[in-house]
N, C-alpha and C positions, 0 to 999 in steps of 0.2 A: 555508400556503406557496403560491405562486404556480405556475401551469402554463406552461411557455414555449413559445412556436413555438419549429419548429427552419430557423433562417433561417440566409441568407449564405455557406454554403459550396458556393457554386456550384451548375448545374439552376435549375430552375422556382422561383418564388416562393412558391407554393404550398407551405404547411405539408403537411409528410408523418409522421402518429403512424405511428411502429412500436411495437415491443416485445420484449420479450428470447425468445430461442428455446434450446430444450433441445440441446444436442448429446448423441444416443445411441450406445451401443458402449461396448467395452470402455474400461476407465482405470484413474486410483488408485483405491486403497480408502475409505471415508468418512477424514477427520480435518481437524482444523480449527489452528489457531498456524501454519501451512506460511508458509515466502516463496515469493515468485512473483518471477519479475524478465522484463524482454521482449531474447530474445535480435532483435538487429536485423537482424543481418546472411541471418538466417534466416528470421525473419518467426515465430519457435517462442517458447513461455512455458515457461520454466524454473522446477521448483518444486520445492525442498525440504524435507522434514523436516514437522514439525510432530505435535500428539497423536492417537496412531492411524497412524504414517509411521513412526516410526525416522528412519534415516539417509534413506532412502530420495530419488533425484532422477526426478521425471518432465519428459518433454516434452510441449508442446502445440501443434502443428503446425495455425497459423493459415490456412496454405494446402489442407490435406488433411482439416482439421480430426478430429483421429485422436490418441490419444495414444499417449505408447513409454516402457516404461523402460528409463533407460540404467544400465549397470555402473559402477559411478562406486567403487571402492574406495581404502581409505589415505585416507580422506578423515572428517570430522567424526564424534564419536559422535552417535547417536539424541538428536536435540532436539526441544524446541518453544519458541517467538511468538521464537526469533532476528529482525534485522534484516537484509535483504539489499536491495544496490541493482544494476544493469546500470553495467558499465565497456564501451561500445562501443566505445573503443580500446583496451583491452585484449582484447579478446574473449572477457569472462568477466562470471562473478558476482561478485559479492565478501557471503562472512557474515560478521555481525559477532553475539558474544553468543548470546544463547538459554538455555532450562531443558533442565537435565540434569537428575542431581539434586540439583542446587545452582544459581546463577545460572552462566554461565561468562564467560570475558572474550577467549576465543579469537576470532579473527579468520580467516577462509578463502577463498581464490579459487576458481572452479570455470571449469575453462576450457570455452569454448563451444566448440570446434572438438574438440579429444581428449578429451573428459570425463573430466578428472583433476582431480585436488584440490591444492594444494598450502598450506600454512601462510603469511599473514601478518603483520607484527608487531602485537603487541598494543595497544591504544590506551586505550579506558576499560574503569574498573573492570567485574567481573560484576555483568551484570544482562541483564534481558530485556522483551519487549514496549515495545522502543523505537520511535520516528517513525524513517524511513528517506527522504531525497530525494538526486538529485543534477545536477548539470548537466552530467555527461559530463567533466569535470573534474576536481572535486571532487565528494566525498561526505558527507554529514551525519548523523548521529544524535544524537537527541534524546529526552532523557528515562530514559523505563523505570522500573522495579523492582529497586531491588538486592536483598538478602540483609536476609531479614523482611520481603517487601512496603515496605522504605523505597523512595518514589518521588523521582526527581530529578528535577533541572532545566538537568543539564550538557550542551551542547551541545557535537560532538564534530566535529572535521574530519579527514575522510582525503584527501590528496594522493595522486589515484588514478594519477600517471604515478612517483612516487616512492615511496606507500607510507609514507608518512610523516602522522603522527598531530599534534593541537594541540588544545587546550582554548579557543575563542573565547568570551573576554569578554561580559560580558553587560550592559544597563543594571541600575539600579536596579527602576526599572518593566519586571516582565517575567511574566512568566504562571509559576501556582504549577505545581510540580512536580505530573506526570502522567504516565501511561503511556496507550497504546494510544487515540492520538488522529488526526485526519485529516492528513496533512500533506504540502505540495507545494513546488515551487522555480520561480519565477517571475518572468522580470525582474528580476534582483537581489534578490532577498529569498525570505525561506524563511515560509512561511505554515500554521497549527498551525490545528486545528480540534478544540473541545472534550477528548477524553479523561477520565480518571479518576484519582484515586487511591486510596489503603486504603481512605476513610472514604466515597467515591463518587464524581459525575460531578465533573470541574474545566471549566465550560463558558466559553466563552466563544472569538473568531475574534481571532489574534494574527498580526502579520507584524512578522517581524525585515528590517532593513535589514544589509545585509554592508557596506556600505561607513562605516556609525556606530557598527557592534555595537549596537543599540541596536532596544529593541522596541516598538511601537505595538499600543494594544488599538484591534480595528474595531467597527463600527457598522454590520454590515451589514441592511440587505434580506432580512424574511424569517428564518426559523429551519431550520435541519436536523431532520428526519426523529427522526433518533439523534445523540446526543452522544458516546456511546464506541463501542470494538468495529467502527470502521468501515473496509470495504474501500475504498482511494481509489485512483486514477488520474488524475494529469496530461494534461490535450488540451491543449498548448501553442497548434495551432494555432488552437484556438476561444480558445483563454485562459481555461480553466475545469477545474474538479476534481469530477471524480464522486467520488461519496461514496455505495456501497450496502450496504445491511442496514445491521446495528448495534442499539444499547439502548442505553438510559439508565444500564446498570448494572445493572441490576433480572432480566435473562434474558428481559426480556420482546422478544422480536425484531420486526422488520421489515423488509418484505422491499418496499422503496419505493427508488429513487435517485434523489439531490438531487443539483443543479447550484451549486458555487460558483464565480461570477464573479470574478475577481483584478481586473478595472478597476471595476464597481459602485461596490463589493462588493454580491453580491445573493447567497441563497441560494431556486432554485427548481426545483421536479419535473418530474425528465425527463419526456415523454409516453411513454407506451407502454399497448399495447392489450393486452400480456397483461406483468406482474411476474415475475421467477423465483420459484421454490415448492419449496419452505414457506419462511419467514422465517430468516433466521439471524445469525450473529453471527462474529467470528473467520474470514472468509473471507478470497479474496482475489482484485481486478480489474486488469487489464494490459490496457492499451490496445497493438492493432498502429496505429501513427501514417497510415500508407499503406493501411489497407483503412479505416480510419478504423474501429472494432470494436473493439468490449469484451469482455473472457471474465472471467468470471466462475467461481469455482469451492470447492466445498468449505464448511466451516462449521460453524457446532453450532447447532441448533436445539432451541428453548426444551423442556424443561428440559436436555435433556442427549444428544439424537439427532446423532449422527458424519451429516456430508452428504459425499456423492462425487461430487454431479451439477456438470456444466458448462453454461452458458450464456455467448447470445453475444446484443451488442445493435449494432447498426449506427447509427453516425449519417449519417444522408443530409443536415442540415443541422447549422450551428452552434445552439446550445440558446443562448438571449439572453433 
C-alpha cells in the first residue's frame, strides 16, 4: 500500500506527518459493536450501546475533549454491532437493529438536544452488524446478519424527514451478502468496502449508483490494510474514507489507517508517526468535519481484550 502526502487543504505545501494521540481521563468502560454518530451542532460524538455497554449512551465533546454520560432512559434494551447514522435536521441519532438476544428489528431516535429516546417505525427484518451511511437526507442500511448468521444483501432506505422505510432494487450484478464492511455515501452513490460473511472475508470495493439502482465492482489502486471489522469515516471534503484497525476475519487485528479515494479510486496509508495501540477490531471513527479530526475509540483486541481508549488524529492536509 502506498504512503500519501497530506496536501491541498490549505497552509504550506509542505507535507506535515502527524499521528494519532491518546486522549486521557476519565470515559466509558472498554466494549467494542458501540455506534458512534457526530452530533453537528455541538461538535460532540454520540455513542451507544455495544458488548460490555448495555444500553448505555456516552458523549464525546470534540471541543473539551472530555467525556460525559448522559441519562438517557425509556429508551432501547442493552445491544450490541446495531447501525446508527446522524439526522442533523432532526437533531438526533437514529438506531436501527442490533443483538439482544436475538437479532432485533427495532428502530430509535435519540434526540441531541434533550437526550430522550423515542420509538421509530420499523423497516427491515432483525438483524445486526449492518453498513450504515447517510446524506443528511436519507439514510441507508445495508446488509447484516439475520437469525443464524444468514447474511444479506438487502439495501434499506430511511426517509429521514418522514420516517418512512423502502426496499431499493438492486442490479443483477451486485456484491455477495456481507456483514461488517466499510461503507460511505458520496456524490450520489453509496460505496461498500470488503466485509464478511459465515463462511469469511467477502472482499472486494463496490459503488452502487442511486440514480440506476444499479452496482459497479472497482478496480481500485492499492489494497486495504483489513478487509472486515473496520472503523470508517467520511472526509467529504477531501473526498475520502478512512478505514482504521480491522482483520481479515481471522482476530488477527491491525491497528494501521488506510485512505480511500472516491475519485481514484486509490486505496493508501495515512502517515502518522505514532498508530493508536494495541490493534483492534469492532471500533469506531467520527470525523468533527470543522476541526478536520478523527476520534477514534473502543474495540476488541486480538484474541478477546475489551478497549476503552480514545484517540484523536488531525488532518493538517488532504491525504491524495
Amino acid at each position: 500500500i502506498d504512503t500519501p502526502l497530506l496536501i491541498g487543504c490549505g497552509g504550506s505545501n509542505s507535507p506535515q506527518v502527524t499521528g494519532w494521540s491518546q486522549v486521557l481521563g476519565p470515559g466509558p468502560s472498554p466494549r467494542w459493536t458501540q455506534a458512534a454518530v457526530l452530533d453537528p451542532a455541538r461538535q460532540d460524538v454520540v455513542v451507544f450501546g455495544g458488548f460490555g455497554a448495555g444500553n448505555e449512551v456516552w458523549i464525546f465533546s470534540f471541543t473539551s475533549r472530555s467525556w460525559t454520560r448522559v441519562d438517557a432512559p425509556n429508551g432501547p434494551s442493552p445491544r450490541a454491532s446495531p447501525a446508527a447514522v446522524s439526522d442533523p435536521h432532526g437533531d438526533r441519532m437514529v438506531v436501527v437493529g442490533g443483538l439482544t438476544s436475538a437479532p432485533t428489528d427495532e428502530a430509535w431516535a435519540f434526540s441531541f438536544a434533550t437526550h430522550t429516546w423515542s420509538p421509530l417505525p420499523k423497516g427491515p427484518s432483525p438483524r445486526f452488524d449492518m453498513g450504515a451511511a447517510t446524506d443528511g437526507i436519507h439514510a441507508w442500511f445495508y446488509g447484516g446478519f439475520m437469525a443464524g448468521l444468514q447474511a444479506t444483501d438487502e439495501l434499506w432506505q430511511l426517509d429521514l424527514a418522514s420516517n418512512t422505510w423502502s426496499l431499493l432494487p438492486q442490479s443483477q450484478v451486485r456484491p455477495s451478502p456481507r456483514t461488517n464492511m466499510g461503507i460511505a455515501f458520496n456524490e450520489g452513490s453509496l460505496y461498500i468496502i470488503g466485509g464478511h460473511d459465515a463462511n469469511g472475508v467477502t472482499p472486494g470495493t463496490w459503488r452502487y449508483d442511486f440514480s440506476s439502482n444499479t452496482w459497479s465492482q472497482l478496480s481500485p489502486r492499492g489494497t486495504p490494510s483489513a478487509e472486515a471489522h473496520l472503523a470508517s469515516a467520511t472526509d467529504n471534503l477531501c473526498g475520502v474514507l478512512l478505514l482504521a484497525g480491522g482483520d481479515h476475519d481471522d482476530g488477527i487485528d491491525v491497528n494501521t489507517t488506510d485512505v480511500f479515494s472516491f475519485s481514484q479510486p486509490s486505496f493508501v496509508r495515512l502517515p502518522a508517526t505514532t498508530d493508536f495501540a494495541p490493534s483492534r477490531r469492532h471500533s469506531v471513527l467520527v470525523l468533527e468535519p470543522q476541526k478536520q479530526t478523527f476520534m477514534l475509540f473502543g474495540g476488541l483486541h486480538d484474541p478477546s481484550q475489551l478497549l476503552g481508549d480514545t484517540w484523536l488524529y488531525h488532518l493538517e492536509r488532504c491525504p491524495q
